[in-house]
N, C-alpha and C positions, 0 to 999 in steps of 0.2 A: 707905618706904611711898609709895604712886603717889598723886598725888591723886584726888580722885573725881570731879569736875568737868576735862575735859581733851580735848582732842579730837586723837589722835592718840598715838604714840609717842614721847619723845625719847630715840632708839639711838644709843652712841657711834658714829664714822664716820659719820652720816649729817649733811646739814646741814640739813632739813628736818624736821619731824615726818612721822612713818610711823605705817603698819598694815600688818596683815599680808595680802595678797593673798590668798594660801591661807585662808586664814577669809571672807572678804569673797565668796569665790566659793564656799563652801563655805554659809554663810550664806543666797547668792542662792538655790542650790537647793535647803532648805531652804523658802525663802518661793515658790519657784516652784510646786511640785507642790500646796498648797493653793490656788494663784492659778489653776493650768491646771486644778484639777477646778470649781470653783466657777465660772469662766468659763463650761467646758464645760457648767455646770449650764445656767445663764443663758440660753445659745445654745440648745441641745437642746431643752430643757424647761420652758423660763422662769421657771425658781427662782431669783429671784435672792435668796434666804433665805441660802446660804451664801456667795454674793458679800459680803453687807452684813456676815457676820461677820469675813470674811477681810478688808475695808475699816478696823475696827477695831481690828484685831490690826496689819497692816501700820504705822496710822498713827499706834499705840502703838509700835511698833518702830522706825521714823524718827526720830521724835519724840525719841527714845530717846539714839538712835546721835547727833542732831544737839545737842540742849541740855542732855545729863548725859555721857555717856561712852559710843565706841562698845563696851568693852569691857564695860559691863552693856545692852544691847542681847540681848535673850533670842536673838534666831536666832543672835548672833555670839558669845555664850555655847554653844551647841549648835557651831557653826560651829569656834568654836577648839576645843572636844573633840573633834571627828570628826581633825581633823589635829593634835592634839598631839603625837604622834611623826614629824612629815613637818618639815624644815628651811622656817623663814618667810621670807617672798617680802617683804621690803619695798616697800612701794611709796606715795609722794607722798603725805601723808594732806589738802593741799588742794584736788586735781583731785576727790579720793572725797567731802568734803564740798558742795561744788559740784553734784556727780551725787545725791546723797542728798539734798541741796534741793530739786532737782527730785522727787525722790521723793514726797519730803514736799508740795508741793505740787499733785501729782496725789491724794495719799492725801486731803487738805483736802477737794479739790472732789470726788470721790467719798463723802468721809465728808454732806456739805453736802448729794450728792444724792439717794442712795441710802438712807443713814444716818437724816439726820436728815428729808427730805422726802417720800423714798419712791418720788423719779422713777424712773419705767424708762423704760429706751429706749434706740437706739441711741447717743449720747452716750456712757451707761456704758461698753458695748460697746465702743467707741473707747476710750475711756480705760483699760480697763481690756485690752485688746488692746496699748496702748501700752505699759505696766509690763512683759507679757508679753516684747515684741519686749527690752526695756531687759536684761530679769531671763535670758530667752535667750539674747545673745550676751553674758553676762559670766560666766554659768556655763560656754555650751558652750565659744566662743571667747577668753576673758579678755577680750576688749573692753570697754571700760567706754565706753557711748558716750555720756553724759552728760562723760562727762573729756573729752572730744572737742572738747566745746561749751566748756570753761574758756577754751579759750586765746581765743576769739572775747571772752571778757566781759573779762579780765582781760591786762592787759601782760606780766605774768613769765611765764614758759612753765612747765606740768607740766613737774616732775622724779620720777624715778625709777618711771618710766611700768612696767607690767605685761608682763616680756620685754624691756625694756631697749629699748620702742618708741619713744620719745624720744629717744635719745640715737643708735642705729643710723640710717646715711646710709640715704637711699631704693632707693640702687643694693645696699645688699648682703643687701635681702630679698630670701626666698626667696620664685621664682613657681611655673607651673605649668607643664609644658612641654608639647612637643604633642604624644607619645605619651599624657601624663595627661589632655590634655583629649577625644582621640579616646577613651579608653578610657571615661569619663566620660557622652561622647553615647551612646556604645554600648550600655549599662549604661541610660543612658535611653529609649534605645530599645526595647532587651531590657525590661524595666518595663513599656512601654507595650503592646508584644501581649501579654504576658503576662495584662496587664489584660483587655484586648478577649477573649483567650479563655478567661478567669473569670468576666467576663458571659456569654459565651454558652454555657460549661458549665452556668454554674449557675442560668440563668433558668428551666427547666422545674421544678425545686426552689423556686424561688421562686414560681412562679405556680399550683404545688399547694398550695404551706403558704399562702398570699394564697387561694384557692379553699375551701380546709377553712377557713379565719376567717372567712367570707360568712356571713350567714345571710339569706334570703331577707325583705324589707322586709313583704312580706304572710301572712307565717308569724305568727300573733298567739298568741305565745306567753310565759308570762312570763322563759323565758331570752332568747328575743329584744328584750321588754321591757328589759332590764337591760341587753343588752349596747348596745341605742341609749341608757340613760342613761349608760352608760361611756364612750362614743366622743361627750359631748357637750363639747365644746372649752369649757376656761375661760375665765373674761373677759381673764383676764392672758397667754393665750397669744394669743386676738384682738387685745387692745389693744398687740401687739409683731411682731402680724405672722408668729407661728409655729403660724399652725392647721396648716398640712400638716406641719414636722417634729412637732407633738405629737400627730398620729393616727399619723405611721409608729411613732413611740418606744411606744406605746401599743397597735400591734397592730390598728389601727381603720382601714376602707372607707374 
């Protein structure tokens, strides 16, 4: 029987404690898509109502993974059932504890500001933008870029890195070559008129549906009444700085 208290794997053939990689990224996204709606809240619409919950549950989760056992950590509970039938990726389980520190201490000073004080402000946004970029490239990319950071604090070097990135010389990654990266601007390019001529398709569509939302400021009427108490901006979208995206989200002159 495994103990309950434990942080990592000990697998024959390995000489380090492991986890499983495949869970661990399966886990991040998982935690990401509540992070990137609730961000989005915050930004758009200055709700930061489901930020403060997702701050809780995250630093429940950390918490979790770091001082009882990552294997009862609820998202890595979800995480190993999505890939139970997919072969496990071991990989270094001290570089992940390190990066989950960090976790954890982002989760803290969010839980501190949001949580329990109730600051809003760019600050949050920052920090909570920063989880995003972390929780991004380890889902899309396997990068763990907090493991990045080990080798700077720590003398032993990450072992059995995600893709066997540690242990592969510099020269025998694979790069881009320069049919890929012409094909690449191309592609960028193509994007960009593409853009330019979807603005200007569709601005007459926008400036009739903006035109029928108007209603005349000296029309004294009680829908016109209503709709100036609708379009009248909150204090918390003032006190953040989002009067204009909260009148476009809102349909409002």
């Amino acid at each position: 029987m495994r103990p309950l208290l434990e942080f990592g794997e000990q697998i024959d053939g390995y000489a380090v404690r492991v986890v499983n990689e495949r869970a661990v990224r399966a886990a991040a996204g998982l935690l990401m898509v509540p992070a990137f709606v609730s961000f989005m809240q915050a930004m758009l619409l200055g709700n930061f109502q489901p930020t403060r919950l997702f701050v809780v549950i995250f630093l429940l989760d950390m918490a979790t993974r770091l001082f009882v056992n990552p294997r009862l950590s609820p998202s890595m509970i979800l995480g190993q059932w999505f890939v139970r039938q997919q072969r496990p990726e071991w990989v270094g389980a001290a570089q992940k504890r390190f990066a989950w520190g960090l976790g954890l201490l982002l989760a803290i000073a969010m839980f501190f500001l949001m949580v329990v004080n109730q600051v809003m402000g760019p600050i949050n946004m920052l920090v909570c933008g920063t989880c995003l970029v972390l929780m991004f490239f380890e889902v899309c990319f396997g990068i763990c870029l907090g493991c990045k950071l080990y080798a700077i604090f720590y003398r032993t070097p990450a072992q059995l890195c995600p893709g066997d990135s540690c242990e592969l010389p510099q020269s025998t990654h694979s790069g881009i070559q320069r049919a890929q990266w012409l094909t690449l601007v191309a592609f960028v390019g193509a994007t960009a008129l593409t853009s330019q001529w979807v603005q200007r398709t569709g601005a007459p569509t926008q400036d009739r549906m903006t035109s029928a939302r108007e209603i005349p400021a000296e029309t004294d009427t009680p829908l016109a009444a209503r709709e100036m108490e609708r379009c009248q901006v909150p204090a918390f979208a003032k006190a953040i700085g989002h009067e204009a995206q909260w009148k476009l989200h809102n349909g409002c002159p």
